[in-house]
N, C-alpha and C positions, 0 to 999 in steps of 0.2 A: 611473491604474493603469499601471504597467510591467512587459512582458516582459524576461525577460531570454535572451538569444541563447546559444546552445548552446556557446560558446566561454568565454564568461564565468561560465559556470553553476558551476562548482566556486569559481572568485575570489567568487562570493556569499555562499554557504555558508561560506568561508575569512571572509570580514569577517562573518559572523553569529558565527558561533566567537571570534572575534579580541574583537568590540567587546562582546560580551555572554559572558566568559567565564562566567556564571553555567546557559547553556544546557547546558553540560557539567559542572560542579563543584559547583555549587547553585543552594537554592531556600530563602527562609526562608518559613515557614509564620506568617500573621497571621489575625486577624481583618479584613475588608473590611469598611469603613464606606462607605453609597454606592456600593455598586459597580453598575458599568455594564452593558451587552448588547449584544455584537457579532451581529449576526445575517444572513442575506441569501442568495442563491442563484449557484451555481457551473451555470456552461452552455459547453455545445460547440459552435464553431459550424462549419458542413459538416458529411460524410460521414467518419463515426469508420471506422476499417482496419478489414476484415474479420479474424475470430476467426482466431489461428495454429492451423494443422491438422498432428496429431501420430496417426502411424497406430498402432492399440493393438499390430499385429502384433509391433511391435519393443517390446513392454516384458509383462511377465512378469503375470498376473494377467487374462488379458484376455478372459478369459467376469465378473469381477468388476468390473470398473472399463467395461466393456463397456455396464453396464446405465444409464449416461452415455453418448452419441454418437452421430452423426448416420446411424446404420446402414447403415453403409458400412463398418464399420473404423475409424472413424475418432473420436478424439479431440479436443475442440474449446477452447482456450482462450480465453475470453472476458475483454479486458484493458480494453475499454471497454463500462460501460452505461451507455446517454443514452436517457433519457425521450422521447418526442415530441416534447415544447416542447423538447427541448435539454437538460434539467436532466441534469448531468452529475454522479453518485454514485460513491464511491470516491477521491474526491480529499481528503487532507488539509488544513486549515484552521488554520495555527500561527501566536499571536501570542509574537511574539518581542519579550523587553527586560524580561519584566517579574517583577525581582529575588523581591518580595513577595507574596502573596496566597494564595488559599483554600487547603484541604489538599490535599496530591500526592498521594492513596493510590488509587495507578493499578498494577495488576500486569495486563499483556495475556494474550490468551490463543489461542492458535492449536492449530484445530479442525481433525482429518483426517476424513472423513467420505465416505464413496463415490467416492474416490480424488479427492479435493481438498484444497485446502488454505482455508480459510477464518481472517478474515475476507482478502482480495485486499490491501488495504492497509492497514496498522495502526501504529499510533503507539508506539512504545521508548523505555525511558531508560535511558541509560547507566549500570553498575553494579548494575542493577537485574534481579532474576527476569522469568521467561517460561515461561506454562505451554504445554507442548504434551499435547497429548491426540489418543488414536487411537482412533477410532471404527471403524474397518474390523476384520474378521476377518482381512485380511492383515497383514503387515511392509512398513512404511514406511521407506526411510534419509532420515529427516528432516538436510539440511544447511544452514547457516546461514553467510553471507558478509557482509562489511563491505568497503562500496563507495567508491570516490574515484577519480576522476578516470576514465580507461580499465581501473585496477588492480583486482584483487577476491582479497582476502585471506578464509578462510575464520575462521572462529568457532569454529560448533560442528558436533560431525556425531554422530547420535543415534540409532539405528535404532529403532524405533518398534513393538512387538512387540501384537498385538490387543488392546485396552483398555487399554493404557497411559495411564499419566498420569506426567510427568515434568516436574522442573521445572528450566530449565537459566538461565544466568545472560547478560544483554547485555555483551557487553564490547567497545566502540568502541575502535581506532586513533586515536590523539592526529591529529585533525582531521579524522575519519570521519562519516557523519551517516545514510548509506545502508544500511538491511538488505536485507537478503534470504534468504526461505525456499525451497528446494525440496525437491523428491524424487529422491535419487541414483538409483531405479530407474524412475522412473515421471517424464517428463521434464513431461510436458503439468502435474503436480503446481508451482504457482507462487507466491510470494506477497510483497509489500515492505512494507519498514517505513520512519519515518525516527524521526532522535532528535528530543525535546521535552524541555527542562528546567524547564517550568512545566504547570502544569494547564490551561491556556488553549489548548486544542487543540478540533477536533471534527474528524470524518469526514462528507463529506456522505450524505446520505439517498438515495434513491433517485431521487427528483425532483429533488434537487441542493441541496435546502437544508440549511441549516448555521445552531445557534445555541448560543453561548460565552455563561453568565453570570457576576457575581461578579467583574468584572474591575475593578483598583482603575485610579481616573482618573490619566489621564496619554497622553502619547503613545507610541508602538510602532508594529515593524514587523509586519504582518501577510503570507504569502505563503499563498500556494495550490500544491500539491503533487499531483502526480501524477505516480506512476515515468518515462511514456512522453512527457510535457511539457515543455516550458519551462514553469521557475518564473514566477510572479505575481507583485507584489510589490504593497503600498500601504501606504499612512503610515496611522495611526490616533489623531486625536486627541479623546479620551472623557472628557469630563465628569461631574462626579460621578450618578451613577443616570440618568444617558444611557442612552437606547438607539439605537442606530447601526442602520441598515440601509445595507448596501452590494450589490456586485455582482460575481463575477469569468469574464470572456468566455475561454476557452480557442480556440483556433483549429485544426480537424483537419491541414489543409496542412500545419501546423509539429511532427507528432508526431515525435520523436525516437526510433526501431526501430532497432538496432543493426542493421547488412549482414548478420550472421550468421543473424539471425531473421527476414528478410525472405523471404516464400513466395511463389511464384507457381505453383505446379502440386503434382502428387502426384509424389512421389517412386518409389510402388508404389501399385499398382491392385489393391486389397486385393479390389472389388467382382466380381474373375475365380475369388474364394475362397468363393463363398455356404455352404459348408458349414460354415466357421468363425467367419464374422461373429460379431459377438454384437448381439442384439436389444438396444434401448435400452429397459429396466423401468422405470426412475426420472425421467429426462428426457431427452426426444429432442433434437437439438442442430438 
């Protein structure tokens, strides 16, 4: 297995695009004879960063989104959950290369719900619809970015009125591969996506497993994906109605947090305000 370093990480992505122009342009749909099973478990290893802290005072809605936080004022974003053993959930699982196989009929869906954004990381394709849906009785400005390098060009921006349902469109930058969901009013609201141009994707589970069927034999590149990571990388070679077990080891040390979003204290001492708090109803943080 190979990492690849923080420098290189876009040149990666640039030779996935480059050698497999089908990840962006197409997919032909066949029947799979034989096909194989990628399967196996994604783990972190050390101490994952503690949750970034966003105080509700500074964002509008904040006896409703209130009934989330750690009762203090406070906001919690949660970018890592790792199981006990390790098993590390929310990380992407994409085999890349492979022109041919089962049907793509893949439309995502991104869930607002008690001032979140659900699912945290979610798989896109290019050209392709996006449902978003609001479940709050508030207004979301749901905003959508497309990522490369340091640069973040924006997409869509949607404001999201109580029970809406709205269906907007992906549309990647020639050599783009990074989405991103947030909330223009409500910042702690977070979510990412990346592009796939086959079916051969999974998201890990909660314990960290992951399992892709139906894959036709052949070799490909597999990576493991998670916004705050260094990418994974490993070769894949599947024989017909194989079924593979692998493994992919993430390392905490090496999380990549932008300077800007890096926290060490409170900004305001929300806790000298007890009369405003709002009590946590739903989940205490």
């Amino acid at each position: 297995m190979r990492k690849l370093n923080h420098w290189i990480y876009a040149l990666f992505f640039l030779y996935l695009f480059c050698s497999y122009p089908f990840l962006a342009w197409g997919y032909e749909e066949i029947e799979v004879k034989s096909g194989g099973t990628l399967a196996g478990k994604v783990t972190l290893k050390g101490m994952p960063p503690p949750a970034r802290i966003f105080h509700l005072i500074t964002s509008p809605n904040m006896g409703y989104c209130g009934r989330i936080s750690d009762g203090k004022g406070n906001r919690l974003l949660e970018e890592f959950s790792v199981a006990e053993d390790g098993g590390f959930s929310d990380v992407v699982i994409l085999i890349v290369g492979v022109e041919k196989g089962k049907p793509f009929n893949y439309t995502p869906d991104i869930h607002v719900e008690n001032c979140q954004i659900n699912p945290f990381v979610e798989v896109v394709r290019n050209n392709h619809p996006i449902n978003l849906v609001n479940h709050d009785p508030v207004i979301h400005d749901i905003q959508s970015y497309t990522l490369k390098d340091q640069y973040t060009f924006a997409m869509f921006n949607k404001p999201l009125v109580p029970d809406a349902k709205v269906v907007k469109q992906v549309k990647f930058r020639p050599g783009h591969y990074l989405f991103r969901v947030q909330c223009g009013v409500h910042a702690f609201m977070q979510s990412w996506g990346i592009a796939a141009g086959n079916p051969y994707f999974a998201v890990t589970a909660k314990d960290g497993t992951f399992s892709i069927s139906d894959i036709p034999p052949g070799e490909y590149d597999v990576i493991a994906f998670h916004p705050l990571m260094e990418v994974l990388l490993q070769r894949l070679n599947l024989l017909p109605a194989e079924k593979k077990i692998t493994s992919f080891e993430f390392e905490a040390e090496k999380v990549m947090i932008p300077l800007h979003d890096l926290q060490t204290g409170y900004r305001f001492d929300t806790a000298l305000l007890p009369s405003i708090i709002p009590r946590p109803t739903i989940l205490p943080q």
